[in-house]
Backbone as CSV, one residue per row, in Angstrom:
resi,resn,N_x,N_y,N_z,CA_x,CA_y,CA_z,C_x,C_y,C_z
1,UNK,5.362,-21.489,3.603,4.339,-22.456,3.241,3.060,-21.729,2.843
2,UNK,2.674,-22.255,1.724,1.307,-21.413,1.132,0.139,-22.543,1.351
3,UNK,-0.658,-22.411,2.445,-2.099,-23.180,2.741,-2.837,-23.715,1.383
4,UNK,-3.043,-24.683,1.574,-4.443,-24.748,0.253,-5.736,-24.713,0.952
5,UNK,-6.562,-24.641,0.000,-8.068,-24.514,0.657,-8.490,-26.021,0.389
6,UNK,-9.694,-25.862,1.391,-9.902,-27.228,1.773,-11.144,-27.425,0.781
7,UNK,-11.930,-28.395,0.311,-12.578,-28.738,-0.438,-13.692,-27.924,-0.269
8,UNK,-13.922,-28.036,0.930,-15.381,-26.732,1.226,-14.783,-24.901,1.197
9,UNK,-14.018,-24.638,1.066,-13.805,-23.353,0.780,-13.483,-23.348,-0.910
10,UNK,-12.360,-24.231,-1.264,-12.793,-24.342,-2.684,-14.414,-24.390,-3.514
11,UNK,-15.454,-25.098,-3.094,-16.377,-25.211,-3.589,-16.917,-23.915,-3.502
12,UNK,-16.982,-23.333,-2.603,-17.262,-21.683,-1.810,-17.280,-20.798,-3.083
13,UNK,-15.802,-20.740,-3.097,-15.265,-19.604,-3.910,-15.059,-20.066,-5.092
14,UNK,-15.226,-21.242,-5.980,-16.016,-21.463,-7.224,-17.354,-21.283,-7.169
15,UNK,-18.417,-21.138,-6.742,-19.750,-20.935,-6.384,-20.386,-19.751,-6.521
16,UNK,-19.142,-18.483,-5.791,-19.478,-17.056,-5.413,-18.782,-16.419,-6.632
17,UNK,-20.220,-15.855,-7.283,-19.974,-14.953,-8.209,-19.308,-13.411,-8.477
18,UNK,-19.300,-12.991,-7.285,-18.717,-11.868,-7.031,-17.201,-11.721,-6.911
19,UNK,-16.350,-12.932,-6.910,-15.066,-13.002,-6.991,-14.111,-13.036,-5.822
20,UNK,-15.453,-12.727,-4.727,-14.403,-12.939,-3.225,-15.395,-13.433,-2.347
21,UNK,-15.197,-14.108,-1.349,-15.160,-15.112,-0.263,-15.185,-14.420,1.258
22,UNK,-16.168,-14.464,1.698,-15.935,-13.972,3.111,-16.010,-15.095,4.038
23,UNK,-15.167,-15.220,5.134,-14.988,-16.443,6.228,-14.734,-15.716,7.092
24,UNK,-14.961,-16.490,7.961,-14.395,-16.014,9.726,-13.729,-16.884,10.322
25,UNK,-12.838,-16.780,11.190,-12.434,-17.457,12.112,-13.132,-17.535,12.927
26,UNK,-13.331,-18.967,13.496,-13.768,-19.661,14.329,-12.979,-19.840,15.835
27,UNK,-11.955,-19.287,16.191,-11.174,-19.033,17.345,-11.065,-17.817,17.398
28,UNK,-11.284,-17.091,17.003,-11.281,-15.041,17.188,-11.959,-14.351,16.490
29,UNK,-13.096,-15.178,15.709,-14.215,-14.316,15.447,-13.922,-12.962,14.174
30,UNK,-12.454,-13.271,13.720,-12.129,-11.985,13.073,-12.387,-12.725,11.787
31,UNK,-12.863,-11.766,10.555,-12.881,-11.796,9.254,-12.149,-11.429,8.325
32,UNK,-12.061,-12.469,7.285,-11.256,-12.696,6.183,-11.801,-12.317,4.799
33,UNK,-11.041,-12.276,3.695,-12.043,-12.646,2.658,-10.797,-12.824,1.605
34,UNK,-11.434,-14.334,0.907,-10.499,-14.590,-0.122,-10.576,-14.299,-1.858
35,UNK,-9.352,-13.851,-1.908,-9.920,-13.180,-3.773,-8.644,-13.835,-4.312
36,UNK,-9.072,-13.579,-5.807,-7.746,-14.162,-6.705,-6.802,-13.185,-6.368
37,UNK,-5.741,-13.861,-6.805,-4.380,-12.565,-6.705,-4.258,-12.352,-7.467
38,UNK,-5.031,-12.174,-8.503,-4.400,-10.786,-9.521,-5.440,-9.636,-9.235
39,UNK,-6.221,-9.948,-8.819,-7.778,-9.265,-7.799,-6.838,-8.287,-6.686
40,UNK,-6.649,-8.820,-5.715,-5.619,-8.558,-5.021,-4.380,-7.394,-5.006
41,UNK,-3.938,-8.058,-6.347,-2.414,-7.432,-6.554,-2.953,-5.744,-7.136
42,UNK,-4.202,-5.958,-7.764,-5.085,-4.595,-8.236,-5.831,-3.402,-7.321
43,UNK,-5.859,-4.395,-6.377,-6.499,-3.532,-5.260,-5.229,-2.787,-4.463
44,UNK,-4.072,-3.577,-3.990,-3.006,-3.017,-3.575,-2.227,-1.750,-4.406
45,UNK,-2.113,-2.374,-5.378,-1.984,-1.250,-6.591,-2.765,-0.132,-6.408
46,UNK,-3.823,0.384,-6.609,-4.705,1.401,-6.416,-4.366,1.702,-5.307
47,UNK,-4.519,1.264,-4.091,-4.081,1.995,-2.789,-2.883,2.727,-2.751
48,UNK,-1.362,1.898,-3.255,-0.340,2.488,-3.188,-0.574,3.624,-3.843
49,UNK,-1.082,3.907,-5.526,-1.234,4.927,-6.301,-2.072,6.135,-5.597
50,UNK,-3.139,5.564,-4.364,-3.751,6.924,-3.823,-3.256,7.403,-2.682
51,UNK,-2.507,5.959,-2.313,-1.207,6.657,-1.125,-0.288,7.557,-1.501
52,UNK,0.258,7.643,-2.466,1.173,8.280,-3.234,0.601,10.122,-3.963
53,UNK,-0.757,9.456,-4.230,-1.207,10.847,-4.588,-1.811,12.053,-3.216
54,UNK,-1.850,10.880,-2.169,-2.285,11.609,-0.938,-0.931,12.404,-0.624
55,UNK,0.374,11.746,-0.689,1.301,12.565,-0.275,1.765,13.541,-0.977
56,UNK,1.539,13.560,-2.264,1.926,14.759,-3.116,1.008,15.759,-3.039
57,UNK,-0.229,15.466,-2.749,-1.160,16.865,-1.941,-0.803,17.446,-1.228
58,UNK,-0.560,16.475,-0.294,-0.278,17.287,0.654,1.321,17.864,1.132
59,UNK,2.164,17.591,0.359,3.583,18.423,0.159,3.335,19.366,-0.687
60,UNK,2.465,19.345,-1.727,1.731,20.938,-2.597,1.310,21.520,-1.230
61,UNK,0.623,21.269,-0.606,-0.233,22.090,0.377,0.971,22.434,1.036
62,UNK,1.560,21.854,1.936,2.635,22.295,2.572,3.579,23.745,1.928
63,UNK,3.608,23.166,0.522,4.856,24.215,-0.227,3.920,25.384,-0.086
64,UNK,2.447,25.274,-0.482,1.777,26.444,-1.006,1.856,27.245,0.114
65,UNK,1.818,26.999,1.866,1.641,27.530,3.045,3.031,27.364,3.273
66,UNK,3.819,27.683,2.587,5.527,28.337,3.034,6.136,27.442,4.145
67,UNK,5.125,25.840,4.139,6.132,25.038,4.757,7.421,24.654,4.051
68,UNK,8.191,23.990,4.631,9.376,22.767,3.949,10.433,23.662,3.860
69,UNK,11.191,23.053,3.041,12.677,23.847,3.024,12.976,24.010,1.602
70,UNK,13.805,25.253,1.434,14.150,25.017,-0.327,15.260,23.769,-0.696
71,UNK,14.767,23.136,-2.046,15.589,22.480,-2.314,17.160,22.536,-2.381
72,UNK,17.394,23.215,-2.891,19.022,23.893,-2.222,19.104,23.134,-0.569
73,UNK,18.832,23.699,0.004,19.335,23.373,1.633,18.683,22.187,1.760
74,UNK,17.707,21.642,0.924,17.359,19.496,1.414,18.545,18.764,0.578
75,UNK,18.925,19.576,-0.758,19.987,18.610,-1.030,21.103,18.514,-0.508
76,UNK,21.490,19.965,0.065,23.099,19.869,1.291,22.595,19.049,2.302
77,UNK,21.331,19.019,3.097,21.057,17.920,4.190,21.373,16.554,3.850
78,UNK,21.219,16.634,2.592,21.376,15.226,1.921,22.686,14.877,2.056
79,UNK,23.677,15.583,1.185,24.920,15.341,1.308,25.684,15.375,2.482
80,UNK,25.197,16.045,3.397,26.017,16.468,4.802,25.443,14.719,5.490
81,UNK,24.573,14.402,5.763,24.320,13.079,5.995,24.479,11.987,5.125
82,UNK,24.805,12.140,4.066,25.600,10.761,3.602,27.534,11.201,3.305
83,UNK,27.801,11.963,4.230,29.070,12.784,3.836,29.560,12.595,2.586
84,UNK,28.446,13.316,1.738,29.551,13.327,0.105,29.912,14.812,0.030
85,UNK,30.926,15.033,-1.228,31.320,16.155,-1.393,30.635,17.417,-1.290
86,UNK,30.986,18.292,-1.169,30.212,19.395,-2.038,30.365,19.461,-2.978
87,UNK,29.428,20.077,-3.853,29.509,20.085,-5.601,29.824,21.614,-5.782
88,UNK,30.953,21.541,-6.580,31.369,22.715,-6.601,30.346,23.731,-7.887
């Protein structure tokens, strides 16, 4: 079930020029804030993309300091745990 907003939060967030909505709950005091979802879906986007670039730093960093394993022996880990062949 997807909530609708109630006439006074609608009026709110047609009103607020900035494109998002801050509210609180009134039983736990914790804060919200409402944006369009394509607003949204953009902001998640960017995060995943700097989540993603955070981890490839830092597996460069790793490789550069002679962590990890050579690829050779992650792809037999691979195969030895999904028991496929060896490749001859």
């Amino acid at each position: 079930m997807i909530p609708k907003l109630t006439e006074e939060l609608s009026a709110a967030v047609a009103s607020n020029d900035n494109g998002s909505l801050e509210v609180v709950n009134p039983h736990d005091n914790r804060t919200y804030f409402i944006v369009e979802g394509s607003v949204h879906q953009q902001a998640m986007d960017a995060l995943r993309r700097q989540q993603d670039h955070d981890a490839i730093a830092e597996g460069i960093a790793q490789m550069e300091a002679g962590e990890g394993k050579p690829l050779n022996d992650a792809f037999e880990d691979i195969r030895v745990r999904l028991q496929l062949p060896k490749q001859a």
